[in-house]
LUMBA-488945 format. One record per atom (N, C-alpha, C): residue number from 1; atom name; x, y, z. Coordinates in Angstrom, 1 decimal. Layout:
<sites>
   seq   atom        X        Y        Z
   NUM     CA        X        Y        Z
...
</sites>
This chain:
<sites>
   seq   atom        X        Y        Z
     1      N     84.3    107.0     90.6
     1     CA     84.3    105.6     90.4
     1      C     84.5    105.3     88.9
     2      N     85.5    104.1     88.9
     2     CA     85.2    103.8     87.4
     2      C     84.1    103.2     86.9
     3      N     84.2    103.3     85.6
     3     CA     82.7    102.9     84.6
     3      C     82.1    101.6     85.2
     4      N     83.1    100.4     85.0
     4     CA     83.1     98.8     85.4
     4      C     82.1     98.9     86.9
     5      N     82.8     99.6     87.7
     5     CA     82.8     99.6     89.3
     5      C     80.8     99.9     88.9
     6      N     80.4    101.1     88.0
     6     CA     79.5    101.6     88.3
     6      C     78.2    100.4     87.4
     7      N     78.7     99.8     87.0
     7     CA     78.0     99.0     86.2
     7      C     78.0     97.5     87.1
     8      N     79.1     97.1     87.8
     8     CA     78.4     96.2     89.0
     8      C     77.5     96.5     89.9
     9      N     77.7     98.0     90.2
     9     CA     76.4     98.4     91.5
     9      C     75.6     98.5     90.4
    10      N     75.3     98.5     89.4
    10     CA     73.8     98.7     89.0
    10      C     73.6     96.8     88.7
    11      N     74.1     96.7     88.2
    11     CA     73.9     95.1     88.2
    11      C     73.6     94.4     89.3
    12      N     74.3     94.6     90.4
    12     CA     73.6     94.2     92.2
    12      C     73.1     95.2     93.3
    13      N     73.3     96.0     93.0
    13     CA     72.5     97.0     93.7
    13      C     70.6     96.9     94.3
    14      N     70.3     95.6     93.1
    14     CA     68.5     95.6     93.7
    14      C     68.8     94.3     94.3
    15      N     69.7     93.5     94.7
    15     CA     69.7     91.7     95.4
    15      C     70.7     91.9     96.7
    16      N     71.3     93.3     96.3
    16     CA     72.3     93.1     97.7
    16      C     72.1     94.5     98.4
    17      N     71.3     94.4     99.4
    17     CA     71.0     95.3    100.4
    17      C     71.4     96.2    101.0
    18      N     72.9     95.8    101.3
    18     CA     74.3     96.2    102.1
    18      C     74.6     96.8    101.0
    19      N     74.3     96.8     99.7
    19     CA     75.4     97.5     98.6
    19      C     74.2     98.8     98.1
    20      N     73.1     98.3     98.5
    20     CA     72.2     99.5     98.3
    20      C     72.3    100.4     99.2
    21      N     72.2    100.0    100.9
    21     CA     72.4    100.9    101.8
    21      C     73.7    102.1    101.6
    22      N     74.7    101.4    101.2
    22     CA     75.8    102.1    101.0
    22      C     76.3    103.3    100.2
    23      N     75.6    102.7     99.0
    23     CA     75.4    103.7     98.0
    23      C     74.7    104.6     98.0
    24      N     73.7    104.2     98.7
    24     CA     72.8    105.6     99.0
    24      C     73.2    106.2     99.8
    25      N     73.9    106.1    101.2
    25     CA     74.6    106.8    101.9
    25      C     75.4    107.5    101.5
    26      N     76.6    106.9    100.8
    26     CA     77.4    107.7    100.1
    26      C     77.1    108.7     99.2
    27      N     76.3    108.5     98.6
    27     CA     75.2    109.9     97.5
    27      C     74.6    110.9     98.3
    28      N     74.3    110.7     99.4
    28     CA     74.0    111.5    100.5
    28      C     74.9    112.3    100.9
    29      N     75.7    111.5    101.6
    29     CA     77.2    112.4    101.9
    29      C     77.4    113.2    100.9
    30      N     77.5    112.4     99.5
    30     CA     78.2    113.6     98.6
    30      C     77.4    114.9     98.5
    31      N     76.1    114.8     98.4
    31     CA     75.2    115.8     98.4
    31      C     75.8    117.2     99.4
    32      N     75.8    116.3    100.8
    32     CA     75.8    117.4    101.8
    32      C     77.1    118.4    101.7
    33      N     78.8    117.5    101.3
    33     CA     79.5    118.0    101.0
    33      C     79.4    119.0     99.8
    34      N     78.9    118.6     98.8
    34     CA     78.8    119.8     98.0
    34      C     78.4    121.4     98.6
    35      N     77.3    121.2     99.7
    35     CA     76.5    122.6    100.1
    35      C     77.7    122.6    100.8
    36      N     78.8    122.3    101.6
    36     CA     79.6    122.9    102.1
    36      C     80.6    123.3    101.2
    37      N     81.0    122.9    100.6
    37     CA     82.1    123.5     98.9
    37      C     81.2    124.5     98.6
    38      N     80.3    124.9     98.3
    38     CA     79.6    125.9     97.5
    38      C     79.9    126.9     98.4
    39      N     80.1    127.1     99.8
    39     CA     80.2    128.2    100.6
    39      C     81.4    129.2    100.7
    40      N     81.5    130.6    100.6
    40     CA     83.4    130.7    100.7
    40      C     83.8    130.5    102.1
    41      N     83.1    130.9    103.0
    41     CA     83.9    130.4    104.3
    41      C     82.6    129.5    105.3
    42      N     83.1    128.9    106.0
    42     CA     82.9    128.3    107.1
    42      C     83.4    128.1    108.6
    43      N     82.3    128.0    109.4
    43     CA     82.8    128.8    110.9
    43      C     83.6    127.5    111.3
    44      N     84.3    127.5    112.2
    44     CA     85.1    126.3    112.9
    44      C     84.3    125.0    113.3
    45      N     83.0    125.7    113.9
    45     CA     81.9    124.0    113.7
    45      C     81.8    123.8    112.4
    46      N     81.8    124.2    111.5
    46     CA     81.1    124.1    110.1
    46      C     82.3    123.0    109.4
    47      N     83.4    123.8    109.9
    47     CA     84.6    123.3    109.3
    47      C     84.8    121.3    109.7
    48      N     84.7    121.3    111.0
    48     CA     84.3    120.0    111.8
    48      C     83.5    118.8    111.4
    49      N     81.9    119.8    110.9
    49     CA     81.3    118.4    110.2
    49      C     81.6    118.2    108.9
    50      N     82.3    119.2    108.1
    50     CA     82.6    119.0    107.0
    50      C     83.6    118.0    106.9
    51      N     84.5    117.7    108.1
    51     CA     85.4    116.5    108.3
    51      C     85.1    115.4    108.3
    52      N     84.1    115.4    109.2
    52     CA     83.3    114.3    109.7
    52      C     82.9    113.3    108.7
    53      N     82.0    114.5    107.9
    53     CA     81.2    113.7    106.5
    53      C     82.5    113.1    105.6
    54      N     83.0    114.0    105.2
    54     CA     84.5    113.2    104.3
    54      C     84.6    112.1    104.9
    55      N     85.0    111.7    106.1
    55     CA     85.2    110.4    107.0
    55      C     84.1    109.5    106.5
    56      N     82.8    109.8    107.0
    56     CA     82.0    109.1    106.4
    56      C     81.5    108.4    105.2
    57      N     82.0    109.3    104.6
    57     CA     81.7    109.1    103.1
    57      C     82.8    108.3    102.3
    58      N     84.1    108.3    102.9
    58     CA     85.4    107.8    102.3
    58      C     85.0    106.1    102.9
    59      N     84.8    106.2    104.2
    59     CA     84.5    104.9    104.9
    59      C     82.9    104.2    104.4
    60      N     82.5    105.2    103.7
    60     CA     81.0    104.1    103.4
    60      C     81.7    103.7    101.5
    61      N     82.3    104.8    101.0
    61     CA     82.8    104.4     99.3
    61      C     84.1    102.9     99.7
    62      N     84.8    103.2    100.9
    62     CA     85.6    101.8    101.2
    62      C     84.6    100.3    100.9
    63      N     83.3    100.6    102.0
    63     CA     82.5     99.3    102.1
    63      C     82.3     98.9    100.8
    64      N     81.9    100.0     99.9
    64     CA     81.4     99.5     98.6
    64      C     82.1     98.8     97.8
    65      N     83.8     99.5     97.9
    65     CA     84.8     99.0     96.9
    65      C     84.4     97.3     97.8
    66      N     84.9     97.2     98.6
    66     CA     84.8     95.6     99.4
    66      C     83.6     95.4     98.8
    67      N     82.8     95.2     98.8
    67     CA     81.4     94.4     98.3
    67      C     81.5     94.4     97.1
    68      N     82.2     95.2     96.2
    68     CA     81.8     95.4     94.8
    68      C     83.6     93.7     94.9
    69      N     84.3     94.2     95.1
    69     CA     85.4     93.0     95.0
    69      C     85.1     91.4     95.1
    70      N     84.1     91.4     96.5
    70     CA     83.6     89.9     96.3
    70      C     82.7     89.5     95.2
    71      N     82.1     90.5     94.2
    71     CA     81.6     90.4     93.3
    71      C     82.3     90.1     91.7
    72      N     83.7     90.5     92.0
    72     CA     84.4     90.7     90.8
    72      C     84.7     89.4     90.7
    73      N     85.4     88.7     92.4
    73     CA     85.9     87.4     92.6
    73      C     85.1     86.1     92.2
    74      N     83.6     86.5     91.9
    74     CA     82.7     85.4     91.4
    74      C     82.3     85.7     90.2
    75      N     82.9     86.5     89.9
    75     CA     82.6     86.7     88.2
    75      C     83.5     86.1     86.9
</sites>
């Protein structure tokens, strides 16, 4: 994320709920994905939720960019 982007979530991050949920989700996800990067291989389930999570994680950083945009628009 860029700098700007990271300095609106901190700016509304404690008034807007939906932008808290999200972010902390998304820091989650990134977490989990790392312990699967650190591994050299992974079994074919392993490989699966490693997909999954990216999905998740791409689709919870989308919600944010949206929330973080209605915020730029009233700025």
């Amino acid at each position: 994320m860029e700098r700007t982007d990271e300095m609106l979530i901190e700016r509304y991050i404690q008034q807007d709920g939906e932008l808290k949920q999200h972010v902390e989700v998304h820091r989650k996800l990134e977490f989990a994905l790392e312990d699967f990067n650190k591994r050299i291989y992974l079994t074919p389930q392993e490989e699966i939720e490693k997909k999954k999570l990216q999905k998740l994680k791409l689709a919870s950083k989308d919600r944010i960019y949206a929330i973080l945009a209605k915020y730029r628009k009233s700025a």
